[in-house]
N, C-alpha and C positions, 0 to 999 in steps of 0.2 A: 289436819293440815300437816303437809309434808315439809321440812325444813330443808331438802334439797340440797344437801352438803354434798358434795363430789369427795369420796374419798380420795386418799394423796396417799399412793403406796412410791417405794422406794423410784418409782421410774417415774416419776410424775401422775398426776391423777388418772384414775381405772376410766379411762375414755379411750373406748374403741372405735376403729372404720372401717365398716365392710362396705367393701364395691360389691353392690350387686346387677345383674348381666343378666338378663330375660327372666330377672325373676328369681334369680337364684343367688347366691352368697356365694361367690368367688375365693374372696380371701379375703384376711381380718389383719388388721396390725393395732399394736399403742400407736398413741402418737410422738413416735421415733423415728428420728432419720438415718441413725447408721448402726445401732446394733441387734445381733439374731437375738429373735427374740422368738416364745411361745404368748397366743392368746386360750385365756380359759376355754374349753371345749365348753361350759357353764354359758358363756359369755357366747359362742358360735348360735349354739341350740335356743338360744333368746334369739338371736339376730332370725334364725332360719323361722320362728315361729311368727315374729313381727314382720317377716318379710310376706312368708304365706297369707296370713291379715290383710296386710296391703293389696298383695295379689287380687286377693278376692272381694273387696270394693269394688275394684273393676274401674276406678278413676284416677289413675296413679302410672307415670310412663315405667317400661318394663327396666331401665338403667340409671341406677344411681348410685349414692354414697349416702349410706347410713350410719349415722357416729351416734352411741351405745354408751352411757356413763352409769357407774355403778354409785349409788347415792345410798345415805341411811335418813332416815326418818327420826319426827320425836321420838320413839323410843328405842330408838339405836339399831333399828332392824334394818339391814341394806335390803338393796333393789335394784334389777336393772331398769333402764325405761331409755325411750329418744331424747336424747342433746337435740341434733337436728338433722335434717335431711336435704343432702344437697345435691345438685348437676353435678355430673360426673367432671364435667367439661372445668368447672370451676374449684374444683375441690383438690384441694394441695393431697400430697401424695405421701405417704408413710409409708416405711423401711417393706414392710411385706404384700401391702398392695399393690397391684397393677391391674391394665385393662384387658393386656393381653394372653388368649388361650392359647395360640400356637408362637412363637418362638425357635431362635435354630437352634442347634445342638448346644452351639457353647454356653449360648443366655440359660438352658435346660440344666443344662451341668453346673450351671453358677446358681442356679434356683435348690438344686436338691440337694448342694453342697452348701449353701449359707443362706437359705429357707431365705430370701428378700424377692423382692417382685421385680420382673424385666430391667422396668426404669433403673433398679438401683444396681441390676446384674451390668448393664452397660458400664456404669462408672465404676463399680467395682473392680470390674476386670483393668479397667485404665489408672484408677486410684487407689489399690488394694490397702492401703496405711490408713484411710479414710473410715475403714468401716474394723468394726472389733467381736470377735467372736464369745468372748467372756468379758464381763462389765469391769470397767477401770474406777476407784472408788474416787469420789468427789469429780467425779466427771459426767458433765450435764450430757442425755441424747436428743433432750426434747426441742423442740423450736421456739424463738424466740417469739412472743407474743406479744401485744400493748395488752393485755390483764396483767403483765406482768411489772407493769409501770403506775403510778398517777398522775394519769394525763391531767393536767389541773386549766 
């Protein structure tokens, strides 16, 4: 029996989202909203393996959002595995995802310069104080959640 603890590293819990786009993993983010950040290449090459999986059931639409949490077990051994899998359409958007492959020049140039996804290249460019390229200490990126409360 797996005790299902979501590890809690320095950025909030090791829960990733890759948008994936006919079948393939696009991009991957934490769930963060304004800073650069990297995701484990550990963490991609699971996503690309559970995707291919999927794939080949053959009962699964080709676009969605896959969220990735890294857990440990009774005996302290981590693991990746599915959180959950959602519509693209509904699935809130973190700091380096996006849907789209083509883009113009400038949203390009704001993608390769501060690695975030279209959505956040737009606002960046209009709210550039908004987003941070090195982590500010005691300063939350995560989004606000009700697990984060006791709804009583």
């Amino acid at each position: 029996m797996y005790l299902k603890r979501a590890l809690i590293m320095q950025l909030g819990t090791r829960e990733i989202r890759h948008i994936i786009l006919n079948n393939q993993v696009v991009n991957s983010s934490r769930a963060l909203h304004s800073l650069k950040h990297t995701v484990p290449k550990s963490h991609k090459n699971i996503a690309i393996h559970m995707v291919d999986h999927i794939r080949r059931l053959g009962v699964f639409p080709a676009n969605y959002a896959l969220d990735l949490g890294e857990f440990i077990d009774s005996n302290g051994n981590s693991y990746i595995d599915i959180v959950e899998l959602n519509p693209i359409s509904c699935s809130m958007c973190y700091v380096n995802n996006s849907i789209y492959a083509d883009v113009v020049p400038e949203i390009g140039e704001c993608q390769r310069q501060l690695m975030m996804g279209a959505e956040f290249c737009y606002d960046a460019i209009a709210n550039p104080k908004n987003y941070d390229m090195l982590r500010i200490s005691n300063k939350s990126y995560t989004y606000t959640s009700d697990n984060q409360y006791a709804l009583l």
